[in-house]
N, CA, C and O atoms as a GROMACS GRO file, in nm:
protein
  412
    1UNK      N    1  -1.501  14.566  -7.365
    1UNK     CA    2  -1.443  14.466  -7.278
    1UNK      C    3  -1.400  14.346  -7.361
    1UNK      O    4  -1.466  14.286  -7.446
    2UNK      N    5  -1.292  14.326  -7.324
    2UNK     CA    6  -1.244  14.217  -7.388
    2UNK      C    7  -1.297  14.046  -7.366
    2UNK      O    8  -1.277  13.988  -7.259
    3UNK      N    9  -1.369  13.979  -7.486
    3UNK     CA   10  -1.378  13.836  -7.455
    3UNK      C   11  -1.267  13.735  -7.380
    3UNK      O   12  -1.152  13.761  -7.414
    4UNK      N   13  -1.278  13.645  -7.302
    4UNK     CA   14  -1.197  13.575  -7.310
    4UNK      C   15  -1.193  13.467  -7.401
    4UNK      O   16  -1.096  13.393  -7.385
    5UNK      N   17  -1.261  13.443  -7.479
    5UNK     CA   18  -1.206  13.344  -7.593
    5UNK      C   19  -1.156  13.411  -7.705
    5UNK      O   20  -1.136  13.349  -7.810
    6UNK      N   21  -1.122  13.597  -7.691
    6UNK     CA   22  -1.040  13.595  -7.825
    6UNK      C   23  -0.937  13.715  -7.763
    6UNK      O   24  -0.936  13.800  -7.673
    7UNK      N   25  -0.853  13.666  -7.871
    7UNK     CA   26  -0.720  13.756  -7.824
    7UNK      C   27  -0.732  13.841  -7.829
    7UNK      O   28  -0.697  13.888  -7.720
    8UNK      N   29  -0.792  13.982  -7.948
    8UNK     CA   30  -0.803  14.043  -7.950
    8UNK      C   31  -0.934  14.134  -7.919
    8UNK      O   32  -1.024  14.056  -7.888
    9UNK      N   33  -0.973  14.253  -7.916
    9UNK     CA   34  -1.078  14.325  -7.871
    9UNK      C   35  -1.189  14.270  -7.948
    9UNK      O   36  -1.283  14.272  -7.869
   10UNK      N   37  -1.235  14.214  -8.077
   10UNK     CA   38  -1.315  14.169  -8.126
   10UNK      C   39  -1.331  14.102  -8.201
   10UNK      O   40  -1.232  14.105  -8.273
   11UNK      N   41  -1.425  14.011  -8.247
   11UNK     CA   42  -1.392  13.846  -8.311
   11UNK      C   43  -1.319  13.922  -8.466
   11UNK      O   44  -1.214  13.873  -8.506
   12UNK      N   45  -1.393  14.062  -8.560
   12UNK     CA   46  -1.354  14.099  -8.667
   12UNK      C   47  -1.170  14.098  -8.654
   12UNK      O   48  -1.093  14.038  -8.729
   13UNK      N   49  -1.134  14.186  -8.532
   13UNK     CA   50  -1.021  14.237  -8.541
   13UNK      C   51  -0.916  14.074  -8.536
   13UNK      O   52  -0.815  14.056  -8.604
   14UNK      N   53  -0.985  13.962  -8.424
   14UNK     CA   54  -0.928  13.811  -8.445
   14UNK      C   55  -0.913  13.752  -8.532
   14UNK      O   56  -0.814  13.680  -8.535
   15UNK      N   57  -0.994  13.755  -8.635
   15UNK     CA   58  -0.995  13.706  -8.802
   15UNK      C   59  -0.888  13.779  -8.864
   15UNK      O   60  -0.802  13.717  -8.927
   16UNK      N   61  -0.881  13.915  -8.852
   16UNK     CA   62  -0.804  13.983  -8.953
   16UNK      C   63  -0.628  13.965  -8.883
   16UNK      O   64  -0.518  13.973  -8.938
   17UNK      N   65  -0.671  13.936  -8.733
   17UNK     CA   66  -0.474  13.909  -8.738
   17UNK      C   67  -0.430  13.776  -8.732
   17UNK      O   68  -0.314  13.750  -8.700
   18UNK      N   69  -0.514  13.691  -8.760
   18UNK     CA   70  -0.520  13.585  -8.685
   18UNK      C   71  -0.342  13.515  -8.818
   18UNK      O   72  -0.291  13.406  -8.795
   19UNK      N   73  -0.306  13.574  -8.894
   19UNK     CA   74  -0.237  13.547  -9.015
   19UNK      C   75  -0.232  13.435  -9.134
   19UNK      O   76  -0.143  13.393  -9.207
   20UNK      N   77  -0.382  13.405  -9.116
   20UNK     CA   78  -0.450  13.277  -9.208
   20UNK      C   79  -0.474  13.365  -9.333
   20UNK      O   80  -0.510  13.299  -9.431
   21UNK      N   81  -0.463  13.497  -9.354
   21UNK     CA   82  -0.501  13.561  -9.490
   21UNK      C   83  -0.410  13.637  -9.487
   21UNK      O   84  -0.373  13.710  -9.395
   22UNK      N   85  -0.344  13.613  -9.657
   22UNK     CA   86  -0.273  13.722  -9.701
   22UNK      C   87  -0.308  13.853  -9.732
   22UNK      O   88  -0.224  13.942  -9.748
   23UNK      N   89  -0.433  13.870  -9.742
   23UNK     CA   90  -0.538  13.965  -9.808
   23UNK      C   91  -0.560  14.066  -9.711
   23UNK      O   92  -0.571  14.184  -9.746
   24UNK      N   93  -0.567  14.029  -9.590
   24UNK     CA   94  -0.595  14.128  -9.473
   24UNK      C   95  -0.505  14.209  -9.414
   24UNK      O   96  -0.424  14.166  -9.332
   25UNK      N   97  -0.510  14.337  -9.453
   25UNK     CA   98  -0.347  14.437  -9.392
   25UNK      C   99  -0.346  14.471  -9.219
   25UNK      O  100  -0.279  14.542  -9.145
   26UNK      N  101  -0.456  14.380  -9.205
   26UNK     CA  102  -0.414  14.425  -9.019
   26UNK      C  103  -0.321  14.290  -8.986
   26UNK      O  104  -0.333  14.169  -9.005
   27UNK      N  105  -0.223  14.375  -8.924
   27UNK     CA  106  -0.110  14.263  -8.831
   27UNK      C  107  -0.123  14.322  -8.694
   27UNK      O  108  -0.155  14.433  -8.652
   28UNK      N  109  -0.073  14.167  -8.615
   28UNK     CA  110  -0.031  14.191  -8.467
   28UNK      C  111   0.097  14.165  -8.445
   28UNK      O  112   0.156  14.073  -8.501
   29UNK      N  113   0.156  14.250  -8.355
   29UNK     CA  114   0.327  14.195  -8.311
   29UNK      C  115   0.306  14.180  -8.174
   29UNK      O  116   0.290  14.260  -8.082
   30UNK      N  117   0.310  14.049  -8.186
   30UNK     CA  118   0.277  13.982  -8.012
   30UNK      C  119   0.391  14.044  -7.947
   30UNK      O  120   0.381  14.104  -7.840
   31UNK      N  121   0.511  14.028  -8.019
   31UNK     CA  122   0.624  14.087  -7.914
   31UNK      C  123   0.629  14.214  -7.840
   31UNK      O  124   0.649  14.230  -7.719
   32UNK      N  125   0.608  14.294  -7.925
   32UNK     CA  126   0.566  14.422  -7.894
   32UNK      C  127   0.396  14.527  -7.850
   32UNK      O  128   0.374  14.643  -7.813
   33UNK      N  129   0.306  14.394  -7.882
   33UNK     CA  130   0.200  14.430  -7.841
   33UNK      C  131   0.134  14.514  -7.922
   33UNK      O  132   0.032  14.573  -7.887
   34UNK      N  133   0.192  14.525  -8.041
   34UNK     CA  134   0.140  14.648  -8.124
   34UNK      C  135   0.053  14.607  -8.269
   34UNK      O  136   0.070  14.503  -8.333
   35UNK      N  137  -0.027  14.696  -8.295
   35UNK     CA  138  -0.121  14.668  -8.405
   35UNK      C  139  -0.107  14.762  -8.500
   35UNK      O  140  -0.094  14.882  -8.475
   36UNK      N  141  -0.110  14.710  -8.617
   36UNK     CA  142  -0.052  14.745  -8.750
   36UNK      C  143  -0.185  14.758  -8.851
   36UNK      O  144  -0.297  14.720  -8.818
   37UNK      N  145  -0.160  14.808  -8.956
   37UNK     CA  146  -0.235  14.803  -9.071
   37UNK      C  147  -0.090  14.870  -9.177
   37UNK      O  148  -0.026  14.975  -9.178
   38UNK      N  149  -0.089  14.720  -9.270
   38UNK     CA  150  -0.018  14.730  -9.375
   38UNK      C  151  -0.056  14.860  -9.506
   38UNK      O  152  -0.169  14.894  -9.542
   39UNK      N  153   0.055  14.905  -9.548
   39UNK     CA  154   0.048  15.013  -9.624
   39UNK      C  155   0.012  14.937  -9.786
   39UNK      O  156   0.063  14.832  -9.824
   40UNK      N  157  -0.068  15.004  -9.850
   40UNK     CA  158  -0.093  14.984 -10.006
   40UNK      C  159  -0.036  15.054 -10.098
   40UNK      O  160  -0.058  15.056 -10.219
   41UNK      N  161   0.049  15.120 -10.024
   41UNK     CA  162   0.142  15.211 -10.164
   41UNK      C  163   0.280  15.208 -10.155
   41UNK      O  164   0.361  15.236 -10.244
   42UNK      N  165   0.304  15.168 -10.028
   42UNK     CA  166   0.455  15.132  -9.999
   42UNK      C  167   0.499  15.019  -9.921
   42UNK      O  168   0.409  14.982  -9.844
   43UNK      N  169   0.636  14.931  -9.910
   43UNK     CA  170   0.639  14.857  -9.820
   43UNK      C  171   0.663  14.913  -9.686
   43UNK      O  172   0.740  15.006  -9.663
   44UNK      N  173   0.575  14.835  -9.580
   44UNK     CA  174   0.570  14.937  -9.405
   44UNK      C  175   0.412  14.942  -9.372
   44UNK      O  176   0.327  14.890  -9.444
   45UNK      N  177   0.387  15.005  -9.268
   45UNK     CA  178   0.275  14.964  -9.206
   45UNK      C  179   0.272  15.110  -9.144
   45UNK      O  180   0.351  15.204  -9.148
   46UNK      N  181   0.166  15.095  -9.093
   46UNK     CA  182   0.113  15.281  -8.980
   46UNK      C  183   0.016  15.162  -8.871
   46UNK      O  184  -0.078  15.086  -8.888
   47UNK      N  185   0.114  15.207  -8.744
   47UNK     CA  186  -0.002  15.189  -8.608
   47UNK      C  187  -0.092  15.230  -8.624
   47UNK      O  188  -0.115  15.340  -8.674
   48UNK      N  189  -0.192  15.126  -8.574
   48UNK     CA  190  -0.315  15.168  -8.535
   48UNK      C  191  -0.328  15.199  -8.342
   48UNK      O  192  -0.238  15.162  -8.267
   49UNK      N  193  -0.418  15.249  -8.306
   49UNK     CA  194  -0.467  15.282  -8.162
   49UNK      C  195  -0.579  15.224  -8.180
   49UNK      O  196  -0.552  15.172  -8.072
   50UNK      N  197  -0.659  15.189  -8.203
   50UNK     CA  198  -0.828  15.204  -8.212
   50UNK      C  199  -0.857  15.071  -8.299
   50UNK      O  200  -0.800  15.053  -8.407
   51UNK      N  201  -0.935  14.994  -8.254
   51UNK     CA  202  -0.976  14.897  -8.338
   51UNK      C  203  -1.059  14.950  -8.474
   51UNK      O  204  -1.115  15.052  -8.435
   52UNK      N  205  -1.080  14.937  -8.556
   52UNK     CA  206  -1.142  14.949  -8.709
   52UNK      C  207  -1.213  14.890  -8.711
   52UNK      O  208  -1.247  14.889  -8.830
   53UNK      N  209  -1.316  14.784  -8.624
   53UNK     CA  210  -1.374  14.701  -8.660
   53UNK      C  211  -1.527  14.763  -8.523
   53UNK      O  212  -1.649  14.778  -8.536
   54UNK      N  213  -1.421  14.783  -8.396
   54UNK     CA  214  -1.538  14.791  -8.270
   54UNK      C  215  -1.494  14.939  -8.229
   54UNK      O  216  -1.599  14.990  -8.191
   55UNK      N  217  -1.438  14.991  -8.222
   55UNK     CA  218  -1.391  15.142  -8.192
   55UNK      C  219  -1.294  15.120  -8.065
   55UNK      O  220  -1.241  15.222  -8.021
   56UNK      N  221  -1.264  14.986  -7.998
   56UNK     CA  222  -1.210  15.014  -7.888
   56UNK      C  223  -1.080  15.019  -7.868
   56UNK      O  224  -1.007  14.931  -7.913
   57UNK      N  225  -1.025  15.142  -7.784
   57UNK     CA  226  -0.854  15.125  -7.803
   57UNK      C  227  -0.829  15.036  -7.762
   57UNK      O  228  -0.887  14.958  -7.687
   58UNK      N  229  -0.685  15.040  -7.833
   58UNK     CA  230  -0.585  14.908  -7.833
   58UNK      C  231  -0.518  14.896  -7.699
   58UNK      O  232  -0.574  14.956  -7.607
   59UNK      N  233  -0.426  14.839  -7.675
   59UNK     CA  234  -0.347  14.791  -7.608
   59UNK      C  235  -0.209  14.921  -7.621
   59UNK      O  236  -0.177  14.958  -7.733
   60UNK      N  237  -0.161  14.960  -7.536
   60UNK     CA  238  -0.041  15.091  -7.576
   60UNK      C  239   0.082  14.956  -7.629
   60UNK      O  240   0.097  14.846  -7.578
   61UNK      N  241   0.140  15.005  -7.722
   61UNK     CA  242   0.219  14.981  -7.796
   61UNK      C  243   0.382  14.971  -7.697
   61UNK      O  244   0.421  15.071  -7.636
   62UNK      N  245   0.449  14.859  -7.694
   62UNK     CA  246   0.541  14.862  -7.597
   62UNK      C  247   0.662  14.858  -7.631
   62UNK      O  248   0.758  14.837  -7.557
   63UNK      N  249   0.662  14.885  -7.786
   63UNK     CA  250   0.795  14.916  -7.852
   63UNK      C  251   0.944  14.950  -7.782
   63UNK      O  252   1.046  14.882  -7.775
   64UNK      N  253   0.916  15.070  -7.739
   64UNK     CA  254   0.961  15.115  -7.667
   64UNK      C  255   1.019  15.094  -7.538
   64UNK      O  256   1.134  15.121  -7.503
   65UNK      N  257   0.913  15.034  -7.463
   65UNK     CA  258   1.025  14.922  -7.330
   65UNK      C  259   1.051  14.840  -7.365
   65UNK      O  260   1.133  14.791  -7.286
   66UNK      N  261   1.028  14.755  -7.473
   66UNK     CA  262   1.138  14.619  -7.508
   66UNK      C  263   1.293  14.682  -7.536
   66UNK      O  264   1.399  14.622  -7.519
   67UNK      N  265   1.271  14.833  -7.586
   67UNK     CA  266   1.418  14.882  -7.606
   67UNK      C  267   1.454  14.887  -7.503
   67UNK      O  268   1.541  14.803  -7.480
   68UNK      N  269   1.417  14.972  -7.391
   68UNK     CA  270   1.472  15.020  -7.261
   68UNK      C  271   1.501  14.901  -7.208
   68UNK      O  272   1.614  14.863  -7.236
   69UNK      N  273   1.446  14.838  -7.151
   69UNK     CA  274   1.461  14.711  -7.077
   69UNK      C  275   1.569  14.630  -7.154
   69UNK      O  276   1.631  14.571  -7.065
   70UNK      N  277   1.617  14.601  -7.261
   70UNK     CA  278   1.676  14.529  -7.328
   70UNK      C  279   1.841  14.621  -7.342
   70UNK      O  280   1.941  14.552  -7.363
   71UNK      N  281   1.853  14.753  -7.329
   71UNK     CA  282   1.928  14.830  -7.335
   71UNK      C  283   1.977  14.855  -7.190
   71UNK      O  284   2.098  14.844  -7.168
   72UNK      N  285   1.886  14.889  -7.081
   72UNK     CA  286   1.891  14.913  -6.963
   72UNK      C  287   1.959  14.801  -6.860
   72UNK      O  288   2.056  14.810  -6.784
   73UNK      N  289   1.869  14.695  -6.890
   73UNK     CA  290   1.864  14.561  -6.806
   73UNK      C  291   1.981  14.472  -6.856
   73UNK      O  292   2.072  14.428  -6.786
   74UNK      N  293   1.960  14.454  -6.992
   74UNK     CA  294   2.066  14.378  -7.046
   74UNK      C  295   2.211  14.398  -7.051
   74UNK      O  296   2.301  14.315  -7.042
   75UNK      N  297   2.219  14.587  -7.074
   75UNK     CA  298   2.347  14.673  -7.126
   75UNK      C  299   2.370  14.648  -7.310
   75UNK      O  300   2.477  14.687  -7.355
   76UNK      N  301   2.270  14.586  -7.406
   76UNK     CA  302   2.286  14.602  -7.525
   76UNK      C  303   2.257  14.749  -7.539
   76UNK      O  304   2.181  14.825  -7.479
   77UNK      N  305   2.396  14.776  -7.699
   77UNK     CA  306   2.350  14.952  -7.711
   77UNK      C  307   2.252  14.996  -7.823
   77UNK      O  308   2.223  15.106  -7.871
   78UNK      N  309   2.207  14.857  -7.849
   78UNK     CA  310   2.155  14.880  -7.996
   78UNK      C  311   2.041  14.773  -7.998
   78UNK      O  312   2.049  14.692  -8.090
   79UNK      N  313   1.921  14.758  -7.898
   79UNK     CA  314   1.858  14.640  -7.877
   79UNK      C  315   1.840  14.570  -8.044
   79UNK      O  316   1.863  14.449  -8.052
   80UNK      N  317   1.811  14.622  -8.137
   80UNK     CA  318   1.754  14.572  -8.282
   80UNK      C  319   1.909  14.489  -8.307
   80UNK      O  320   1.903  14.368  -8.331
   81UNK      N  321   2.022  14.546  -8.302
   81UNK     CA  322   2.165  14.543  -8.381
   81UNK      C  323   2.164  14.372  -8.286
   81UNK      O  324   2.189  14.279  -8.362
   82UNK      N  325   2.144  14.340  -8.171
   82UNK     CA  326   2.178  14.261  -8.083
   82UNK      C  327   2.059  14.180  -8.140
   82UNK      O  328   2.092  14.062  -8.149
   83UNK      N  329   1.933  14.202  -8.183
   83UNK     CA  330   1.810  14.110  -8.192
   83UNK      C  331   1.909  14.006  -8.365
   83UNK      O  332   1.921  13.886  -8.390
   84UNK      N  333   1.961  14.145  -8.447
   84UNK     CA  334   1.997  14.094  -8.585
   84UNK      C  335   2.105  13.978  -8.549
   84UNK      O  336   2.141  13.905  -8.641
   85UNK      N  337   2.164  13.958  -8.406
   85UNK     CA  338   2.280  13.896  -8.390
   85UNK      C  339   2.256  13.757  -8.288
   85UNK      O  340   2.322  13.665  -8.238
   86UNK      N  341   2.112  13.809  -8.293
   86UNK     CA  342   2.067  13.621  -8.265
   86UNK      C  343   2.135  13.677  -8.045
   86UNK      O  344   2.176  13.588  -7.970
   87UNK      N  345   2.130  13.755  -8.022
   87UNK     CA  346   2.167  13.796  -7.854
   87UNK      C  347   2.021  13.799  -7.740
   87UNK      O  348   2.007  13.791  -7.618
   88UNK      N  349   1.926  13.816  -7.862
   88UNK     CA  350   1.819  13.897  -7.763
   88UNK      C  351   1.740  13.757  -7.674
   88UNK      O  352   1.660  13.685  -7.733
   89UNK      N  353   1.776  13.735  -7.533
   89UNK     CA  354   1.713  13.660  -7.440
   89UNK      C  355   1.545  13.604  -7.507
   89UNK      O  356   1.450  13.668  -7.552
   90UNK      N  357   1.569  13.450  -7.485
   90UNK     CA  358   1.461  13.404  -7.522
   90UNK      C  359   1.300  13.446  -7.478
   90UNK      O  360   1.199  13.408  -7.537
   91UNK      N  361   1.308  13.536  -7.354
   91UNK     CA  362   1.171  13.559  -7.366
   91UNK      C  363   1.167  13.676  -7.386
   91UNK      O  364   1.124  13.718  -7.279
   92UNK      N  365   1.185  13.777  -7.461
   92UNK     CA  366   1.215  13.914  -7.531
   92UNK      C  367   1.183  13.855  -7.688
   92UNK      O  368   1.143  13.940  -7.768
   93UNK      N  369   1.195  13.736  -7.731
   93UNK     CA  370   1.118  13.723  -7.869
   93UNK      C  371   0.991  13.696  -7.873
   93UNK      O  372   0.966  13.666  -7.990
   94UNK      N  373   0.884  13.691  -7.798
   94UNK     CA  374   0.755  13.690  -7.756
   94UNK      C  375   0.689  13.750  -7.715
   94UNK      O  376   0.732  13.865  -7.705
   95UNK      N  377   0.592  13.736  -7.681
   95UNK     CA  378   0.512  13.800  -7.558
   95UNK      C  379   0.528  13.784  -7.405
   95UNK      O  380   0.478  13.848  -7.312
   96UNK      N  381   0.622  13.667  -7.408
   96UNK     CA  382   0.639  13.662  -7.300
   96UNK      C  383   0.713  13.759  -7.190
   96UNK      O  384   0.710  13.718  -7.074
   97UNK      N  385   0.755  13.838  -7.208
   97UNK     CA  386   0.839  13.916  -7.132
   97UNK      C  387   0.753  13.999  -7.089
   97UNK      O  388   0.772  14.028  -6.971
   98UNK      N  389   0.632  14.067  -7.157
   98UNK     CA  390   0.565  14.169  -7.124
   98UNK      C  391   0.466  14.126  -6.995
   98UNK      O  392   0.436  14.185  -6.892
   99UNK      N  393   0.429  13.993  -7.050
   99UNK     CA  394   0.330  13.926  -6.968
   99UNK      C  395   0.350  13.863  -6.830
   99UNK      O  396   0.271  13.828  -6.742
  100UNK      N  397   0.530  13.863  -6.847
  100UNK     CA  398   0.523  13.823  -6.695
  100UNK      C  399   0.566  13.987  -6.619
  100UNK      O  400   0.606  13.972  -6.504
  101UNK      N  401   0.563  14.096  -6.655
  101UNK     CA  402   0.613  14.180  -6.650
  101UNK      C  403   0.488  14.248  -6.539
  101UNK      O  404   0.508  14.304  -6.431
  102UNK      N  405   0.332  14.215  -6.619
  102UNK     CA  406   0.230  14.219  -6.558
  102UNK      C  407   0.190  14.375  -6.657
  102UNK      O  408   0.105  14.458  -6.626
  103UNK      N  409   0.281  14.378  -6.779
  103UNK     CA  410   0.305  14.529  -6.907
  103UNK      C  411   0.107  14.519  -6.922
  103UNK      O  412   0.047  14.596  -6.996
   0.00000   0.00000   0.00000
């Protein structure tokens, strides 16, 4: 169960995204809701599901409807090509879109 004083599932996993250390390869993408662990042999990252720290799954990854919705709703054909062009609606660069979404 999630605390309410931390964003994430557990104070370890809050420290490690919190982006105060360069040292720590776990990232969060608020926009997308998704959790990362940076690669050591290449530049890029591999999702995680599962916290590393408490065992508890993550949050599903919403990659994917920021495309649809942004492709669908908007009519962009290329949601990323439109993000590179400075198009993508101000609350689609956040979290906010998901959250009022009720995602």
């Amino acid at each position: 169960m999630m605390d309410n004083k931390k964003k994430h599932c557990c104070s370890m996993m809050n420290m490690s995204v919190d982006g105060s250390s360069d040292i720590s390869p776990w990232r969060y993408n608020e926009r997308h809701r998704a959790y990362y662990v940076k690669s050591v042999n290449h530049p890029g990252a591999a999702r995680v599901n599962y916290c590393a720290f408490c065992g508890t799954k993550l949050p599903q990854d919403l990659t994917a409807e920021w495309i649809r919705i942004l492709e669908e709703e908007y009519g962009f054909e290329d949601a990323y090509e439109a993000k590179s062009m400075g198009l993508i609606p101000k609350e689609f660069q956040t979290d906010e879109w998901w959250k009022k979404r009720g995602l």
